[in-house]
C-alpha positions in Angstrom: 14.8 -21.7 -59.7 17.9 -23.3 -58.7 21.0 -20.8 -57.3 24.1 -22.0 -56.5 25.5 -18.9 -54.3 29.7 -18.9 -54.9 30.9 -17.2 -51.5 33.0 -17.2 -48.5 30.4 -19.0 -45.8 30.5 -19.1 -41.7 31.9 -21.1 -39.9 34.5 -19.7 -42.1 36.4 -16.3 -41.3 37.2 -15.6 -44.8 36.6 -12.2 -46.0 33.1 -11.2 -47.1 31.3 -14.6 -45.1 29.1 -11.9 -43.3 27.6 -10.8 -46.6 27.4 -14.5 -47.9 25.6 -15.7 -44.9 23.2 -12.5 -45.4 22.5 -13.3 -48.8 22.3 -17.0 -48.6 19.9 -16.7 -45.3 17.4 -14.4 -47.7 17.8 -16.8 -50.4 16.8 -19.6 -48.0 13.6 -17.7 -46.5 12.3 -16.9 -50.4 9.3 -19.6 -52.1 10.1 -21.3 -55.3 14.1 -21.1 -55.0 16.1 -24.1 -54.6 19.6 -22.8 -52.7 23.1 -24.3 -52.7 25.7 -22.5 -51.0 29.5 -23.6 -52.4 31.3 -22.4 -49.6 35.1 -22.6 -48.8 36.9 -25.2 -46.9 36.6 -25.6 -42.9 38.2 -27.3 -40.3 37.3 -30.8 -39.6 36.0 -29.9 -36.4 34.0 -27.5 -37.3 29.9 -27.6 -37.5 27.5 -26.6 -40.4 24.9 -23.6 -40.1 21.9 -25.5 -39.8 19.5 -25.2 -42.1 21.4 -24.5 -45.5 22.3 -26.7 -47.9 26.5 -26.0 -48.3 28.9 -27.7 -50.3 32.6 -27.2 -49.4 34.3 -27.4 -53.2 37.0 -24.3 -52.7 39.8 -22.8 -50.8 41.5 -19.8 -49.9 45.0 -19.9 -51.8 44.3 -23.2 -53.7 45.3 -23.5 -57.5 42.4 -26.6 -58.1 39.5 -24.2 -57.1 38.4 -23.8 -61.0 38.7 -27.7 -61.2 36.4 -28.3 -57.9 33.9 -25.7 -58.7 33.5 -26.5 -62.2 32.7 -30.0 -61.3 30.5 -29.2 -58.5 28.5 -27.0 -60.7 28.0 -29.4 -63.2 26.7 -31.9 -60.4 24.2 -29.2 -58.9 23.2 -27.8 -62.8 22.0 -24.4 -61.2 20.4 -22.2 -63.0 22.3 -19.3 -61.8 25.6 -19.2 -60.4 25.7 -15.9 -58.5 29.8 -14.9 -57.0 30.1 -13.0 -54.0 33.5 -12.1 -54.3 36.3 -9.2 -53.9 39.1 -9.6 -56.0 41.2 -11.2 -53.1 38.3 -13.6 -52.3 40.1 -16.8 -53.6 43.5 -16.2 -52.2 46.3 -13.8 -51.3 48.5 -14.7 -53.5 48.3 -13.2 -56.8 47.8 -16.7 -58.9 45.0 -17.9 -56.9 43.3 -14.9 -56.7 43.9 -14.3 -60.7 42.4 -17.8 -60.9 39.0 -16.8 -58.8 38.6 -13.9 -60.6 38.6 -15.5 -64.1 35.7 -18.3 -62.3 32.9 -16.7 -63.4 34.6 -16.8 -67.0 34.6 -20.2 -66.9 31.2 -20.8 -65.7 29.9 -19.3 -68.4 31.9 -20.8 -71.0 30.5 -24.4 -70.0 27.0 -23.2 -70.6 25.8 -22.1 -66.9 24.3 -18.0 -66.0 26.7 -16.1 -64.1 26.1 -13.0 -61.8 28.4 -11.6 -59.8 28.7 -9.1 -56.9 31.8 -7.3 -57.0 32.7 -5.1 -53.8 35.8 -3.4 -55.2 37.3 -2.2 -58.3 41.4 -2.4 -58.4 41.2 1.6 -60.1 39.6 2.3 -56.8 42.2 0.8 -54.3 45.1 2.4 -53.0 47.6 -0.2 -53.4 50.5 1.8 -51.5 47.8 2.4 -48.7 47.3 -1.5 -48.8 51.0 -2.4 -48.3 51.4 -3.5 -51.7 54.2 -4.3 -53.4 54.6 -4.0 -57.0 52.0 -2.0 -57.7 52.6 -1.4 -61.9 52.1 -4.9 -62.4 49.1 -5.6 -60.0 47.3 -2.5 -61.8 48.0 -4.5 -65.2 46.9 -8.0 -63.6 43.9 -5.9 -62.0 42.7 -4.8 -65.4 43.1 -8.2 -67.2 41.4 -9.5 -64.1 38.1 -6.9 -64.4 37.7 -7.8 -68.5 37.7 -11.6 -67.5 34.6 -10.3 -64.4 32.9 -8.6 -67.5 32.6 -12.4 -69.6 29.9 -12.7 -67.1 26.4 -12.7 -67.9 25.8 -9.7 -65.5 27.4 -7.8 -62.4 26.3 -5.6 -59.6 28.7 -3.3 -58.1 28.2 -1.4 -54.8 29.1 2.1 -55.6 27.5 4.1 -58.7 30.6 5.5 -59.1 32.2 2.1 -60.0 30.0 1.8 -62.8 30.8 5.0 -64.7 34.7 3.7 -64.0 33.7 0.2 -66.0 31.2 2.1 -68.6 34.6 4.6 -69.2 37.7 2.0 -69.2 36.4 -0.8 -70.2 33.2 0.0 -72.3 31.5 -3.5 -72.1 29.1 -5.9 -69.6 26.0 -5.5 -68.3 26.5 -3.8 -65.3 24.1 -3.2 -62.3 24.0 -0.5 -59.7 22.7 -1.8 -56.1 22.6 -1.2 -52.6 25.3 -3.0 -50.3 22.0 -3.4 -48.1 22.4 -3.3 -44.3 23.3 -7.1 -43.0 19.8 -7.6 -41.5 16.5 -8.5 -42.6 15.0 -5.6 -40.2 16.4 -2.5 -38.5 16.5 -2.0 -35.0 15.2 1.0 -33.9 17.8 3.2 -31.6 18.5 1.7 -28.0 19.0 5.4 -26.4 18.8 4.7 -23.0 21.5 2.1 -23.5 23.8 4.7 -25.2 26.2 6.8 -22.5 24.4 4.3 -19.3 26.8 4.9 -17.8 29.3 5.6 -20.2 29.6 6.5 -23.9 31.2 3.9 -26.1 33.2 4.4 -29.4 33.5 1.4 -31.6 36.1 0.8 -34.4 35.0 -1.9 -36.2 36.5 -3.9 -39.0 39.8 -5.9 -40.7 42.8 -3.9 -39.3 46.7 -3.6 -40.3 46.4 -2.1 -44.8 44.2 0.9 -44.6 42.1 0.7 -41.2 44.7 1.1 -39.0 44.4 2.1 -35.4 47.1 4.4 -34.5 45.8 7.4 -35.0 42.2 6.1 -33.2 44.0 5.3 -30.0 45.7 9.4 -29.8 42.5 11.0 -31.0 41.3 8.5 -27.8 43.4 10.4 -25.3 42.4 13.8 -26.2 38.7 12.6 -26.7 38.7 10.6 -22.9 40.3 13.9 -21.2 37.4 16.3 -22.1 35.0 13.3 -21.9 35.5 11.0 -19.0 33.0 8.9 -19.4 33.7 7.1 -22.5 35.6 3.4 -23.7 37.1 2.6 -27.1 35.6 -0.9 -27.9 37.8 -2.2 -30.9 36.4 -5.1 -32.4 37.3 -7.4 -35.2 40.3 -9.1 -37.0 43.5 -8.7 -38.5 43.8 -8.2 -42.6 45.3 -10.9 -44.0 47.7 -9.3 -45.5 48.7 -7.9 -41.8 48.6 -10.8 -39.4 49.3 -9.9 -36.1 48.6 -6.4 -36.3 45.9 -6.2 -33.7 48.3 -8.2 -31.3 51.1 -5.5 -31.6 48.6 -2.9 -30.8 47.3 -4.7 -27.8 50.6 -5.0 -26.0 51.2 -1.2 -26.3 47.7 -0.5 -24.7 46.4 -3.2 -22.6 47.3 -2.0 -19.6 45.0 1.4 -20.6 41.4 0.9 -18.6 39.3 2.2 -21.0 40.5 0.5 -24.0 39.2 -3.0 -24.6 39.5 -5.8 -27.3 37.0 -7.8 -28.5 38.3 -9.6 -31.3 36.0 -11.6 -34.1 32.7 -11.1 -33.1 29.9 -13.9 -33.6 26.6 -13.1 -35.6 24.7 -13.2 -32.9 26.7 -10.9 -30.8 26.3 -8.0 -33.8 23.1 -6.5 -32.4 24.1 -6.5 -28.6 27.5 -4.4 -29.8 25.7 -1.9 -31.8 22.8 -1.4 -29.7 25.1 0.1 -26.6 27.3 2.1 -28.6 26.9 5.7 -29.3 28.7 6.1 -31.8 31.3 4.2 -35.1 34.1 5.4 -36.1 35.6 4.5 -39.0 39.6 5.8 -38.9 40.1 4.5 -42.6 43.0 6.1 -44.7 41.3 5.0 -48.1 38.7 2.6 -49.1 37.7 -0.7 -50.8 34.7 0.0 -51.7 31.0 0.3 -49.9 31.5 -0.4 -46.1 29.8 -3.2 -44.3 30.5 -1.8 -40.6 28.5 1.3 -42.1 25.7 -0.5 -42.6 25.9 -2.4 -39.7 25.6 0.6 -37.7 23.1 1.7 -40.1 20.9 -1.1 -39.3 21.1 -0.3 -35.3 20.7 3.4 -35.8 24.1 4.4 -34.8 25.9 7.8 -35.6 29.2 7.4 -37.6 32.2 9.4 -37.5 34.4 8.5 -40.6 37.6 9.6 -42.3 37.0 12.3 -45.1 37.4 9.7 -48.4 36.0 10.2 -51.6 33.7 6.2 -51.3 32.5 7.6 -47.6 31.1 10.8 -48.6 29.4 9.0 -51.8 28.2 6.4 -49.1 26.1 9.2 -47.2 25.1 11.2 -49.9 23.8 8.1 -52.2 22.0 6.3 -49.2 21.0 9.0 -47.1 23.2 8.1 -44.2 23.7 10.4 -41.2 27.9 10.6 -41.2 30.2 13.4 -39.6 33.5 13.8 -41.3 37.0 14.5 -40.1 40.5 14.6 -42.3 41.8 11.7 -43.0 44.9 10.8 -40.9 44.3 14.0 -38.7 44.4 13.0 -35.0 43.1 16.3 -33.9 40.3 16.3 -36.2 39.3 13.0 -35.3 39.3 13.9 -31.7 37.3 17.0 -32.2 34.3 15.6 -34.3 34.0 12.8 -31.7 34.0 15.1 -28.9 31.6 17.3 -30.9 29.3 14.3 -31.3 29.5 13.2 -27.7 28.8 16.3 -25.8 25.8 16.6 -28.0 23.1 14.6 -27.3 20.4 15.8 -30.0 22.6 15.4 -32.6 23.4 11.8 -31.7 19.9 11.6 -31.6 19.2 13.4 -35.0 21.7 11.2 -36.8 20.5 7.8 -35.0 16.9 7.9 -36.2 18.4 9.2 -39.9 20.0 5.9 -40.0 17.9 4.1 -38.9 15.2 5.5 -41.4 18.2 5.1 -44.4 18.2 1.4 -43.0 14.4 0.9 -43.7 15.3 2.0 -47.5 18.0 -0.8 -48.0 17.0 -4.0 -46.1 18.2 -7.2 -47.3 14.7 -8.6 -48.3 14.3 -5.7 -50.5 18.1 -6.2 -52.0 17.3 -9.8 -53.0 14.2 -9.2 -54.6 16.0 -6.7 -56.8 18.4 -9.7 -57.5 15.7 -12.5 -58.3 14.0 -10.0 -60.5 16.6 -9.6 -63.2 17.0 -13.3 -62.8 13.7 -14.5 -63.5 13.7 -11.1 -66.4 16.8 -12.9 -67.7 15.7 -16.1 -67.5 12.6 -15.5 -69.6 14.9 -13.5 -72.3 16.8 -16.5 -73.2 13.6 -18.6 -73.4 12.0 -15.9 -75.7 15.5 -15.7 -77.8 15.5 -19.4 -78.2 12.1 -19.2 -79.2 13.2 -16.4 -81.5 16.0 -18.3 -83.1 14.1 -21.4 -83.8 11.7 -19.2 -86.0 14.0 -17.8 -88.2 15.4 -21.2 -89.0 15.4 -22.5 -92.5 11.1 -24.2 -93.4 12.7 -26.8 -95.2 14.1 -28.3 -92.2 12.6 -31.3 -91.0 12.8 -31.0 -87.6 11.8 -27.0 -87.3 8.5 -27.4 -86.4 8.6 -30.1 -83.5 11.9 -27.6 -82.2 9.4 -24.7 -82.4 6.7 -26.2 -80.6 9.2 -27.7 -77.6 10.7 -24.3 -77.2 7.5 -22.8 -77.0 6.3 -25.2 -74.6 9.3 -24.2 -72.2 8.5 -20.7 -72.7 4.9 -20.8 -71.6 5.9 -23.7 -68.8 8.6 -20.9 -67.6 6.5 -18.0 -67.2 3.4 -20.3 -65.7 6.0 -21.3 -62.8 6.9 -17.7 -62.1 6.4 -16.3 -58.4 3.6 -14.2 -58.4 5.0 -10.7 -58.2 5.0 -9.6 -54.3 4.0 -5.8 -54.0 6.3 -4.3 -51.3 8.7 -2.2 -50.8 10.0 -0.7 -53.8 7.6 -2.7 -56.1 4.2 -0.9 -55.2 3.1 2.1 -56.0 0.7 2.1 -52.6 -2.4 0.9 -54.9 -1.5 -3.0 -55.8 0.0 -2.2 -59.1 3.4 -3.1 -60.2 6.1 -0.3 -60.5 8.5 -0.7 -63.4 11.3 2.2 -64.5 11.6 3.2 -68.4 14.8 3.8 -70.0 15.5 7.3 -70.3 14.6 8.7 -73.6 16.7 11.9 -73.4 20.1 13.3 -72.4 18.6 14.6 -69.4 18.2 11.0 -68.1 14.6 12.0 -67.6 12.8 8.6 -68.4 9.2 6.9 -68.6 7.5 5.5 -65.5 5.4 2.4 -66.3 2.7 1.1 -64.2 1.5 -2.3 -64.2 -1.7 -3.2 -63.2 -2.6 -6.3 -61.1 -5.7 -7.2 -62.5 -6.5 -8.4 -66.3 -2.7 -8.1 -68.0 -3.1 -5.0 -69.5 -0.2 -2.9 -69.8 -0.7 0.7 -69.3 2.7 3.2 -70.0 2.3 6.8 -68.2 5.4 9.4 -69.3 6.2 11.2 -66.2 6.8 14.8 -65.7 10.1 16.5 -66.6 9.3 19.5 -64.9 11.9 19.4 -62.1 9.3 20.6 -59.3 6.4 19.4 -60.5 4.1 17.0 -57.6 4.9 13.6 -58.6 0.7 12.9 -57.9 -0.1 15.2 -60.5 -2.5 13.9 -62.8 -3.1 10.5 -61.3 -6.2 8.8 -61.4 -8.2 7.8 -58.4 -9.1 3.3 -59.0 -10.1 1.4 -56.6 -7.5 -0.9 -55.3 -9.6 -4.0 -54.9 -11.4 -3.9 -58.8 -9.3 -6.6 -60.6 -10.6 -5.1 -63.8 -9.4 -1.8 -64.7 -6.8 -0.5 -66.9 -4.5 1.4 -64.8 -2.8 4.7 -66.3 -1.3 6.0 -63.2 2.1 8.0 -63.0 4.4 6.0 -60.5 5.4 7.6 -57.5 7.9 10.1 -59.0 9.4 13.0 -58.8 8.4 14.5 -61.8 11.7 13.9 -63.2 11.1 10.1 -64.5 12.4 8.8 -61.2 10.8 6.4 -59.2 10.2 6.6 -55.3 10.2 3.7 -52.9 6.6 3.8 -51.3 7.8 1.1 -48.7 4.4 -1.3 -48.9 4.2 -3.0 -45.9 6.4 -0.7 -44.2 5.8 2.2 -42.2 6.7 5.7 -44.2 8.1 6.9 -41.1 9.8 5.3 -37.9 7.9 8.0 -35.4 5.7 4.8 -34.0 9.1 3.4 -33.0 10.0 6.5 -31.1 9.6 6.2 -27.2 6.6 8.4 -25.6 9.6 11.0 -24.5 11.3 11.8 -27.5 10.8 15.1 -28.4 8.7 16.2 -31.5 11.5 18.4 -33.0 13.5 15.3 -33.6 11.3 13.5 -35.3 10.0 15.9 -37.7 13.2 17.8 -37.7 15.2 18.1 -41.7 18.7 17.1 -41.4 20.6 20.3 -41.0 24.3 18.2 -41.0 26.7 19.5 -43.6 27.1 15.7 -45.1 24.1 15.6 -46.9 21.7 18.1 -48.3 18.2 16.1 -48.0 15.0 17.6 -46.9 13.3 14.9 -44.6 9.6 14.2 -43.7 8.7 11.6 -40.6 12.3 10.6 -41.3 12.1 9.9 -45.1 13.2 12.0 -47.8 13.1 12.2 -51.9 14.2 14.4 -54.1 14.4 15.2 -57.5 18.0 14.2 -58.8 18.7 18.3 -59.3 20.8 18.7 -56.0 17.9 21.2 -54.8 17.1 20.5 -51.0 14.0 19.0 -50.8 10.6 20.4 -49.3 8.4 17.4 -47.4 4.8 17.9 -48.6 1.7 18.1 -46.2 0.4 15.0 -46.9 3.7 12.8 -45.9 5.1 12.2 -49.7 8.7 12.4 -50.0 9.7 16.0 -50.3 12.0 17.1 -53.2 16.2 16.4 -52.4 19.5 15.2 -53.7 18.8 11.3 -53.1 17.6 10.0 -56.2 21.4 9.8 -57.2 20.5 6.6 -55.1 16.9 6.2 -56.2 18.1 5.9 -59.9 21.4 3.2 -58.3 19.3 1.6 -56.4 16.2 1.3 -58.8 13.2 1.4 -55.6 9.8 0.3 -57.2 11.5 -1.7 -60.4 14.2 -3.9 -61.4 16.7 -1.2 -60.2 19.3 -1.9 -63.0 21.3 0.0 -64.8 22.8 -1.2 -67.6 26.5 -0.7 -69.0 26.8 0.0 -72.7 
């Protein structure tokens, strides 16, 4: 399969590059995929990532990019053309961006697959917050731009929430629920003696000057460093574009202050060695834009988070299990006293590092991309089938139906011949080598079938599960020997007895206690998170739950206990495609 990956791409600084480069370097490490990264413009001077194939065809603010795409694309023939994209990823300026939006459009209109990842909706940005101007008629352009989005074959948005806005407004697309994913192909399990040796950093992270601004971090700062003397505010990371030299005014009114200190735009390789010494990330926003990277970034190093009160962060933690205390938005003195809360509590940092960092093993990138690749290749081999389909019904008489027939069908079986064998980890397996696949629901209730796959003769066997909502998700399920290719499989998923699938992380430990050091105390790791963000019962640092909003209860034998995270299960779709289709 051939991808041709639309994004902003290091070198470059342009907004989502991190994510691109994620994406791209899974894409690059995966068999049987043939990668082409169409990347923005650079400076001269500047030097390729080694190891990727990019072609520069685009750039920030230019009114030719659907000319120089379009052309590229039709050199490359991909066939998918997957955008990364916000819906100021092609310029600041409204024509450009208009024109980026309506790309993948035009894609499709000359005959080529589009996907696209969409990190924000306009119905979810605060455009006063943002500094907007003219706000009536960038909600109007904002709308036209989302029904061009939904011309494309298919999109993936961040936040479930974004896709009951689409399925409500606009009615139309096939729209996917996923996982934002944490930046990092494997978590890092919490550097503790690093944290508060010998003093307790606080990093603000992110693209300052719209709605992350610092002013009200650097006042909670003085009330936090009084009762705390031991701490440094590391602020790290770039001006918006719409706010250039913001972080330059706020560095001449502190940098005389010697426990303030400015980083700037941090290098990939410089990510883990940040996160690793800080104890905790704040993130001061005053609203959102959608599902944030610097959360998953500390997600991925097991670092607490201290973030504003906003409707997308409190969705964040409770869809994805992440470990998050809350203050009001705006509220310096709030601010100051969750941090210094946090800070003179050393089990709790400790409680919410190794909940993140558990949450992280959920969400990493490898698992992300396979979700991708498998509603292409599903995709892929539904357009062969309804070519094949379409050719059948055509007229007998026709003299050239039967030689059409027998080329179609020819590509059909030469396409799913060439298919990479399906790889059983993570979310796929069921912990006994057969494939996990998610029904449809078949009720109001969303309660749905689980089917099971089995690995060995092609056979398809179809299990309903449970709707009971506290029935044991093994109920029922059939003892086979995981090494007889023969057998016809009619085991349950892994469920939770309400037609939701669990992740049984094959090839990954079901718990992060082996990565604990020999001192960490027992209560910690077996300990069920007791913090007001989120109501999940945990087990060896892992938790399920039954979609009800009960709090869970971790079984005896180490399954997932009963909670309020398949919200995120059913989003995130762990052990099948984990779509979820619009309309």
């Amino acid at each position: 399969m051939k991808i041709c990956l639309v994004t902003a791409f290091p070198p470059s600084r342009q907004a989502l590059n991190e994510y691109g480069f994620h994406v791209a370097r899974e894409l690059s490490q995966t068999d049987g995929l043939s990668l082409t990264v169409l990347g923005d413009d650079i400076a001269p001077d500047e030097e390729e990532l080694p190891g990727y194939s990019v072609i520069r065809c685009w750039s920030f603010n230019s009114l030719r990019n659907p000319v120089r795409l379009l052309r590229t694309i039709r050199q490359v023939q991909p066939d998918v053309v997957w955008f990364n994209l916000g819906f100021a990823s092609f310029g600041g300026k409204p024509l450009p961006a208009f024109f980026g939006v309506a790309l993948p459009a035009m894609v499709r209109a000359v005959g080529f697959y589009t996907h696209v990842t969409l990190h924000q909706l306009m119905e979810t940005v605060d455009l006063k917050d943002a500094g907007v101007r003219f706000r009536h008629i960038y909600t109007a352009a904002g709308y036209a731009a989302t029904q061009l989005l939904l011309f494309a074959n298919s999109i993936s948005v961040l936040m479930p929430a974004y896709r009951s806005i689409i399925r409500k407004k606009y009615g139309r697309g096939a729209v996917y629920v996923r996982n934002h994913g944490i930046l990092s192909g494997k978590p890092e399990y919490p550097a503790f003696a690093r944290r508060g040796n010998p003093e307790h950093r606080i990093l603000a992270f992110g693209k300052w000057g719209t709605y992350k601004r610092l002013e009200p971090m650097l006042k909670a700062f003085e009330i936090v460093a009084r009762a705390v003397p031991n701490t440094q505010l590391i602020i790290a990371g770039t001006d918006h574009p719409k706010t250039p030299g913001y972080l330059e005014s706020i560095r001449q009114k502190c940098w005389r202050h010697p426990r303030i200190k400015f980083m700037g735009y941090v290098p990939e390789e410089q990510i883990p060695e940040l996160f690793q010494s800080t104890t905790v990330t704040v993130m001061p926003y005053t609203s959102s834009a959608g599902s944030s990277g610097v959360a998953h970034l500390a997600c991925a190093y097991g670092v607490p988070m201290v973030a504003s009160d906003i409707s997308d962060s409190r969705e964040l933690a409770q869809e994805e299990g992440l470990a998050i205390d809350f203050f009001k938005a705006g509220d310096v003195q709030s601010l100051a006293g969750c941090l210094i809360a946090l800070l003179e509590n050393p089990e709790h940092q400790t409680e919410m590092a190794i909940q993140n960092f558990s949450a992280a093993l959920r969400i990493s990138m490898p698992e992300i991309i396979r979700q991708y690749l498998r509603t292409f290749h599903l995709q892929r081999h539904l357009d062969l089938l309804t070519s094949v389909s379409r050719l059948r019904r055509l007229p007998k008489w026709l003299p050239l139906r039967p030689r059409l027939a027998r080329l179609a069908s020819r590509r059909l079986i030469a396409g799913l011949a060439t298919a990479p064998r399906a790889q059983l980890l993570n979310g796929q397996s069921n912990g006994r080598g057969d494939l996990l696949v998610s029904g449809a629901p078949v009720n109001g209730n969303g309660k749905g079938l689980a089917w099971s796959v089995s690995a060995g003769d092609g056979l398809v066997a179809v299990a309903g599960a449970a709707t009971g909502d506290e029935t044991a998700c093994n109920q029922g399920q059939h003892e086979q020997p995981s090494d007889s290719p023969d057998y016809l499989s009619r085991a349950p998923s892994s469920g939770n007895g309400n037609g939701h699938t669990h992740n049984a992380e094959a090839g990954q430990p079901k718990s992060v206690s082996q990565w604990a050091p020999a001192g960490l105390p027992p209560s910690i790791l077996h300990r069920g998170n007791r913090r007001g963000n989120g109501e999940f019962g945990t087990d060896d640092l892992s938790s399920g739950g039954n979609g009800t909003g009960h709090k869970g209860a971790a079984h005896a034998d180490g399954q997932p206990g009963a909670g309020k995270r398949d919200g995120a299960r059913e989003r995130a779709g762990d052990g099948s495609d984990g779509d979820l289709r619009a309309g």
